[in-house]
N, C-alpha and C positions, 0 to 999 in steps of 0.2 A: 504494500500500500504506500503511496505517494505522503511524504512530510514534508512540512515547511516549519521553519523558523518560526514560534509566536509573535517574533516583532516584525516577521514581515506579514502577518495580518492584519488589514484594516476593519473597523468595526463598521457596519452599517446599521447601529441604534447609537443616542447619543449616554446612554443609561443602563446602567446595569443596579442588581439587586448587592450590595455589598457584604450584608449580613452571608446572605447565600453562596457568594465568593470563600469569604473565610469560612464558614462550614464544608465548602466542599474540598477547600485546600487544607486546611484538617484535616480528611478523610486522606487527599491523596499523600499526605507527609507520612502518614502511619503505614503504606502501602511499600514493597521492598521488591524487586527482582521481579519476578515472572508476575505476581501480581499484581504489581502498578504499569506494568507492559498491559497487560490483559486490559485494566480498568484502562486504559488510555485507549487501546486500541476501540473497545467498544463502543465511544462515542467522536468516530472522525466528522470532523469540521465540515459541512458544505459550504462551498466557495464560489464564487464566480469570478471571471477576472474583470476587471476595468481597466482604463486608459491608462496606457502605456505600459500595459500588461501585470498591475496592481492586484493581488487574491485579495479579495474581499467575503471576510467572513458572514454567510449569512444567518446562521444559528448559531448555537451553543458558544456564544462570546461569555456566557460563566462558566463553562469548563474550562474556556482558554485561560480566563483570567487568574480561574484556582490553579490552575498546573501551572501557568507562570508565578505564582505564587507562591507554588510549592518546590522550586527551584526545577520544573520540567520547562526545554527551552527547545520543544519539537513534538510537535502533534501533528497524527495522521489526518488527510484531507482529503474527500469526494470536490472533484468538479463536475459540476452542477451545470453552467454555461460560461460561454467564453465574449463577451461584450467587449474586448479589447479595442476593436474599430469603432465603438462608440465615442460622439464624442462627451465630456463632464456631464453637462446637460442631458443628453438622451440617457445617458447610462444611470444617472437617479432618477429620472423619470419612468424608465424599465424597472427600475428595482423598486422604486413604489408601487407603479400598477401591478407587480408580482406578488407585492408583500414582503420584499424580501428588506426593506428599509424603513426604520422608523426616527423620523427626526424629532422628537419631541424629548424636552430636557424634563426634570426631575420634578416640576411644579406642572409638568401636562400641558404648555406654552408649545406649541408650531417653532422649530428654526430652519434656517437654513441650511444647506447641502455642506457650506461653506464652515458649518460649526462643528460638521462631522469630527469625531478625535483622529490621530493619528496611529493610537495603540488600544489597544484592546482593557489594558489592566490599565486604563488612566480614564476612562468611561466614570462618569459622573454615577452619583450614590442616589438610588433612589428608593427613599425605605419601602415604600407603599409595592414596588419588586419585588422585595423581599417578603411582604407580608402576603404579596399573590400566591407566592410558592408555598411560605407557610402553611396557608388555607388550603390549598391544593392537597398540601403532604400530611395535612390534623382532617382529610374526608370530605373538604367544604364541596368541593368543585372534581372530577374527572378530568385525567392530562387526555388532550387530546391531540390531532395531527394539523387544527386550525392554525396556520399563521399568526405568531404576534399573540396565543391566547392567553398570554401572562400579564402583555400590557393592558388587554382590555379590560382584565382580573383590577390590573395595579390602576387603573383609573376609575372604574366603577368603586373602589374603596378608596380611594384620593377625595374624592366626591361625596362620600358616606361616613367615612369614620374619620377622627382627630388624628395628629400626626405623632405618632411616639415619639418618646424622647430617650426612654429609659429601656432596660430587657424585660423590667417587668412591665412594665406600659405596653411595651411589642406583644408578649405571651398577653395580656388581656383582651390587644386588640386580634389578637389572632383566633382568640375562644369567640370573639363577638364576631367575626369576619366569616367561620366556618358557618355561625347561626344566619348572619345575614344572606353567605350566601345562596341561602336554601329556600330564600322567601322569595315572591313573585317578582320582586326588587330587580333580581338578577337575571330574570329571564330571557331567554335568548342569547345568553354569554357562553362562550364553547365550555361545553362539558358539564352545566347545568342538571344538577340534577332533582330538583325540583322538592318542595319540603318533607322535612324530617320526620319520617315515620313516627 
């Protein structure tokens, strides 16, 4: 399987969940020899290229960010498509009507193509990410294969609940988050799974 350098991946979201970074790079530091091989291999990067021949990562930019974090400096990658004749312009305007780009910073504000990071592990902190997953992983919500369905997660509760501050303000908001997301509130958000027996 085809690896690149973590730092030659560019991010195509401006945000990541940080909490969920350092959890999963915990996970991978504790890992040794054939089994942090294994755990790496199981989740390769899909990529696409951009202008002037740029891999641009379009998923799992928190696995990147926890292996980079975890002093792993090479992760396996799928190419996905090659946009390299694109020029700046079309080539984010393809990767948005694909889903494969979300430019929206930490407060759910619209930016620019131009605010995109350059590295993956320097993607701006956005707790309400973190608390998507959370919900997802305490029963709230089903992962599904929808495009982006963690931001829609991290914005429907951007919009709903107060903003932690503290781990135990997070674990509260993640016990209220699992209940919220199971009311009519949420409906239509991938992986919905509609109120709590």
């Amino acid at each position: 399987m085809k690896t690149l350098k973590i730092d030659q991946l560019r991010p195509t979201q401006l945000t990541h969940g940080l909490r969920e970074v350092l959890k999963k790079a915990e996970t991978y530091r504790k890992l040794k020899g054939h089994e942090l091989e294994m755990a790496i291999a199981e989740k390769p990067v899909p990529i696409v290229y951009g202008p002037r021949g740029d891999a641009y990562a379009i998923d799992h930019h928190h696995v990147a960010a926890a292996l980079w974090r975890a002093d792993v400096k090479r992760v396996p990658v799928v190419l996905v498509r090659d946009f390299s004749t694109l020029s700046p312009a079309e080539f984010w305007l393809t990767l948005e009507n694909n889903r494969w780009a979300y430019p929206y910073n930490a407060l759910g504000q619209r930016m620019t193509f131009e605010d995109m990071r350059e590295h993956i592990w320097t993607l701006e902190d956005d707790v309400f990410r973190s608390l998507s997953a959370a919900v997802r992983d305490a029963g709230g919500y089903e992962k599904t294969n929808v495009p982006l369905e963690e931001f829609r997660w991290d914005d429907f509760f951007r919009h709903s609940l107060p903003q932690p501050r503290t781990d135990a303000e997070f674990a509260a908001l993640t016990t209220k988050g699992v209940k919220l997301a199971k009311t009519k509130a949420a409906l239509g958000l991938p992986g919905y799974q509609g109120p709590a027996a």
